[in-house]
OpenMM code with the backbone's topology and positions (N, CA, C; nanometers):
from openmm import Vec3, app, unit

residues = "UNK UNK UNK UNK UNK UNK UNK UNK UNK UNK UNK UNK UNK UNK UNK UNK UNK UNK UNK UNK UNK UNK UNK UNK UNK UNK UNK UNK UNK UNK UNK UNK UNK UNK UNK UNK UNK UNK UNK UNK UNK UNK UNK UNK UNK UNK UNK UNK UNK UNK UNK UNK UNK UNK UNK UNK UNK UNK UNK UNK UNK UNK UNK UNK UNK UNK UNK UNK".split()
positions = [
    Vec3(6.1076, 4.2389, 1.2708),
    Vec3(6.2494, 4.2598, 1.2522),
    Vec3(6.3244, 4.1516, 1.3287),
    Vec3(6.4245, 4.0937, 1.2437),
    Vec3(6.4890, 4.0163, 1.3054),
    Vec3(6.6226, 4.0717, 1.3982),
    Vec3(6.6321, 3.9552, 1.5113),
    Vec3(6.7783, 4.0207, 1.5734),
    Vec3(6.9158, 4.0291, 1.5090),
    Vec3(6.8982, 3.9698, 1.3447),
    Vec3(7.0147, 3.9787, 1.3147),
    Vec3(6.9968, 4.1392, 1.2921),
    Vec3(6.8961, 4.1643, 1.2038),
    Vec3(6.8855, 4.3448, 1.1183),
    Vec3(6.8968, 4.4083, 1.2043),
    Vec3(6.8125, 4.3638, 1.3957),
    Vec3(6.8181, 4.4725, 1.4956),
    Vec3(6.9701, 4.4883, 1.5326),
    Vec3(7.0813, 4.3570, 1.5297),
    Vec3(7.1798, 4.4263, 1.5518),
    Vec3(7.2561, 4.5010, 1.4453),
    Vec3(7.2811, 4.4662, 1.3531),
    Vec3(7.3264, 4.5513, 1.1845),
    Vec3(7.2588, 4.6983, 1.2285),
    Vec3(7.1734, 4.7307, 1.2620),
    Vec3(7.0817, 4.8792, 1.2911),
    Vec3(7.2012, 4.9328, 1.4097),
    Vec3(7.1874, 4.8645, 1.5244),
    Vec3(7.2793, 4.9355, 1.6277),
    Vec3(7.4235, 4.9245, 1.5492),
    Vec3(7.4604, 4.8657, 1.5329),
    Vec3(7.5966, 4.8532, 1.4795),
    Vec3(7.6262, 4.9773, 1.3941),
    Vec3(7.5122, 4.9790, 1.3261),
    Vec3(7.5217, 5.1347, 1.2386),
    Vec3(7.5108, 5.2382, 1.2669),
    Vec3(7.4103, 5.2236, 1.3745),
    Vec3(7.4092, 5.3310, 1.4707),
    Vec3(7.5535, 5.4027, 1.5951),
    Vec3(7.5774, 5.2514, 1.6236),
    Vec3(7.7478, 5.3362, 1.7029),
    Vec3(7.8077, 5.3111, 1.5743),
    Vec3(7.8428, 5.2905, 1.4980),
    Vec3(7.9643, 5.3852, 1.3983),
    Vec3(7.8895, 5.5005, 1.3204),
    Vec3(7.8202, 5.5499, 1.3308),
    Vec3(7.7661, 5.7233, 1.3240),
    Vec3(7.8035, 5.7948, 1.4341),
    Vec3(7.7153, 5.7174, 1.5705),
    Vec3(7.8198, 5.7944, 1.6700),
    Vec3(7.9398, 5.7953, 1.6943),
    Vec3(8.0077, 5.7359, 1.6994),
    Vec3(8.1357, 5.7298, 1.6681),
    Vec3(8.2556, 5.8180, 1.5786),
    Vec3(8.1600, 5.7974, 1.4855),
    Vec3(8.2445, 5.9143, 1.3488),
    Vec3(8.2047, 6.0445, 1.4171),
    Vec3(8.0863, 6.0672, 1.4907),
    Vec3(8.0282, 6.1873, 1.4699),
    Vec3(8.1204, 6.2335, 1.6318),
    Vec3(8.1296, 6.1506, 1.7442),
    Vec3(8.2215, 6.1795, 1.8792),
    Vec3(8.3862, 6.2517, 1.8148),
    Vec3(8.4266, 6.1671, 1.6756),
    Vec3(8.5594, 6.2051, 1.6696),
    Vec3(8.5181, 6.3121, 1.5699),
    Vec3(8.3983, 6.3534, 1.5044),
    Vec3(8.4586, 6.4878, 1.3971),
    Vec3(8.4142, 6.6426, 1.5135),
    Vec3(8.3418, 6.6010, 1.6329),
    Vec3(8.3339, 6.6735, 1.7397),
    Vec3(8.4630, 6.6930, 1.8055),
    Vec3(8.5481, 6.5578, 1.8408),
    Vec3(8.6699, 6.5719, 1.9047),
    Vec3(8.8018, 6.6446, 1.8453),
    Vec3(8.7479, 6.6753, 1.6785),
    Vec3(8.8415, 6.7187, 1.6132),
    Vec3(8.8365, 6.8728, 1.5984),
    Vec3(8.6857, 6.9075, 1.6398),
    Vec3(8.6658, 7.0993, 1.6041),
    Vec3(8.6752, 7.0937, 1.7407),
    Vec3(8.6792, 7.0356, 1.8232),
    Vec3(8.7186, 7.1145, 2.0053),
    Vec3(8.8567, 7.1396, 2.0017),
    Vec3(8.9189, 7.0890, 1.9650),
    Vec3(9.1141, 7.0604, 1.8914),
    Vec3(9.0893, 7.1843, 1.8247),
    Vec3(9.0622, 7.1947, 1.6740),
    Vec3(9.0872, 7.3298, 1.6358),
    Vec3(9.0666, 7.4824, 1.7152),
    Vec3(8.9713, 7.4237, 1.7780),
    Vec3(8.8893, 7.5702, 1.8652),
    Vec3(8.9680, 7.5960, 1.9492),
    Vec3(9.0360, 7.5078, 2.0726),
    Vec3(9.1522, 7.4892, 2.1434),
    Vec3(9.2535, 7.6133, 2.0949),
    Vec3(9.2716, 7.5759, 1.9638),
    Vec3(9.4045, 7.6225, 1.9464),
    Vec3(9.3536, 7.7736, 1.8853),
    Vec3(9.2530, 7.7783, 1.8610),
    Vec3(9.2514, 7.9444, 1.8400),
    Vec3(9.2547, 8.0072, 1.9330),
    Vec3(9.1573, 7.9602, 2.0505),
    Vec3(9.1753, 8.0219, 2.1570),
    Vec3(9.3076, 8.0807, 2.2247),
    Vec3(9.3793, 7.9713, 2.2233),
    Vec3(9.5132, 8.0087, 2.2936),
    Vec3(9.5705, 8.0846, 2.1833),
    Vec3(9.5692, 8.1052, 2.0366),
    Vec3(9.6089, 8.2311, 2.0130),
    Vec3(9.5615, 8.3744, 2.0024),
    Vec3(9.4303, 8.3390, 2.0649),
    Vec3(9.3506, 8.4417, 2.0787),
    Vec3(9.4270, 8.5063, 2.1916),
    Vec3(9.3861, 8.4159, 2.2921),
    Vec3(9.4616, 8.4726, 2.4078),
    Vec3(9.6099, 8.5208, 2.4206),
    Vec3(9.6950, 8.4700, 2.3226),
    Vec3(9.8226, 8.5271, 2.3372),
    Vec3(9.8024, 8.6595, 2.2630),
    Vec3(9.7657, 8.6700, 2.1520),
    Vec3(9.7253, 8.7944, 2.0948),
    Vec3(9.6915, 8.9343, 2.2429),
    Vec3(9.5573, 8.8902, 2.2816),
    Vec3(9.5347, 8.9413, 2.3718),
    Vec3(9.6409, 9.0195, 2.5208),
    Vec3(9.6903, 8.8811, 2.5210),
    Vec3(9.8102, 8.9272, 2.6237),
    Vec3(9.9196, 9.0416, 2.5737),
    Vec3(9.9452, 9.0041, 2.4443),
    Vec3(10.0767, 9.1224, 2.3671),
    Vec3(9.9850, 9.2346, 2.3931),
    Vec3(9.8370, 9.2387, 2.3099),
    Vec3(9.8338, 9.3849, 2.3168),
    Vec3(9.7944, 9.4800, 2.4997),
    Vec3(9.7334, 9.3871, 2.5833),
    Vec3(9.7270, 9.4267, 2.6888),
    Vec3(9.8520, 9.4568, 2.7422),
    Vec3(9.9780, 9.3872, 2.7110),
    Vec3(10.0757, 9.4025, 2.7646),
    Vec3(10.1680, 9.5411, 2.7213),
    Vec3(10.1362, 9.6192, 2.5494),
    Vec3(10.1992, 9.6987, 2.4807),
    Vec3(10.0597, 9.8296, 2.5256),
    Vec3(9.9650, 9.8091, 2.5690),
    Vec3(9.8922, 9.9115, 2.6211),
    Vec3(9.9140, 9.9903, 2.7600),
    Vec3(9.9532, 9.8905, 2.7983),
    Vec3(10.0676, 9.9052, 2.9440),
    Vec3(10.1588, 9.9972, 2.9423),
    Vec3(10.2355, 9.9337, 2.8918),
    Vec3(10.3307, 10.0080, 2.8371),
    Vec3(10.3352, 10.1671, 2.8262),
    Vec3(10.2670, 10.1892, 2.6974),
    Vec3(10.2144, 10.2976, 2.6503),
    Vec3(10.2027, 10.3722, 2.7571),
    Vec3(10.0635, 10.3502, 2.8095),
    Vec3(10.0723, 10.4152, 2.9312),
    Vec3(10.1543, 10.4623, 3.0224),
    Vec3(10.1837, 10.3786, 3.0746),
    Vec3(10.3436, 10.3901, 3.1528),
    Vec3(10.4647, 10.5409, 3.1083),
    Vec3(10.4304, 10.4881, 2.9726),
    Vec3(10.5507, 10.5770, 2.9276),
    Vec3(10.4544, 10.7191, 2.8948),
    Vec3(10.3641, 10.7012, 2.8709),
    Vec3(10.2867, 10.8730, 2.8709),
    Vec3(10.2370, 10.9021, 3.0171),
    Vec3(10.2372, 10.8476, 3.1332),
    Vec3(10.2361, 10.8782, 3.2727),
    Vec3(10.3940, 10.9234, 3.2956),
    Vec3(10.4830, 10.8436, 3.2632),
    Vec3(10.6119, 10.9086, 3.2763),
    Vec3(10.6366, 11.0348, 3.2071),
    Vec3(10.5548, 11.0631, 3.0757),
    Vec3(10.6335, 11.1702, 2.9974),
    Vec3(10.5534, 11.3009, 3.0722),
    Vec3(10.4261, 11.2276, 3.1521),
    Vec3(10.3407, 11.3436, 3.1881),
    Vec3(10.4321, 11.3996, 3.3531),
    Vec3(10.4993, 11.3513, 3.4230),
    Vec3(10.5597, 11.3632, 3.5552),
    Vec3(10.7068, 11.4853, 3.4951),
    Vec3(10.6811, 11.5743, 3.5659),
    Vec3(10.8136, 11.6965, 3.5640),
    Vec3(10.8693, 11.6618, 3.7172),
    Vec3(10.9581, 11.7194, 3.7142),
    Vec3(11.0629, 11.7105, 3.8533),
    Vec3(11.0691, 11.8635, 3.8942),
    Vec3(11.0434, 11.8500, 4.0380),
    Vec3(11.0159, 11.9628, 4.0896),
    Vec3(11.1000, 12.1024, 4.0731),
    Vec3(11.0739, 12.2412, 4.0455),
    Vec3(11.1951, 12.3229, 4.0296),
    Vec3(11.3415, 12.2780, 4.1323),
    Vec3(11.3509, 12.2697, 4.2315),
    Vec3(11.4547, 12.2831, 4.3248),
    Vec3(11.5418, 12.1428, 4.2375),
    Vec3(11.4720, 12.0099, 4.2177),
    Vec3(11.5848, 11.9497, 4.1289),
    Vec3(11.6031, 11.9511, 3.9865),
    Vec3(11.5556, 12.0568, 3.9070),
    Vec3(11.6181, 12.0653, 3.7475),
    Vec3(11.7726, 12.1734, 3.7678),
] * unit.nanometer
topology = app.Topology()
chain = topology.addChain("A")
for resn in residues:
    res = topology.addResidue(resn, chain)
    for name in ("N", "CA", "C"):
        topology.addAtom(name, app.Element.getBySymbol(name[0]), res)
């Protein structure tokens, strides 16, 4: 093999890697962004479970006879 074909070989070889670094760099980007709406998802409903609670701990609390 000559050094011209051995370099044409690498040459071909980093633009595979290359294509293949950016179609990797492009699903870490998509994944990114699910995540963070995963996580906001997450946060609403942890945050409306709260809630809930809250308000059925409140509905469960009476006030003592002497103040009704």
């Amino acid at each position: 093999m000559s050094n011209d074909e051995r370099l044409i070989n690498i040459e071909s070889d980093l633009t595979h890697l290359e294509q293949l670094v950016e179609s990797l760099n492009q699903t870490i980007i998509e994944q990114d962004k699910v995540i963070q709406q995963l996580q906001s998802q997450v946060h609403c409903l942890t945050t409306g479970l709260e809630s809930k609670e809250m308000d059925a701990i409140k509905g469960n609390v009476s006030k003592p006879p002497h103040y009704q």
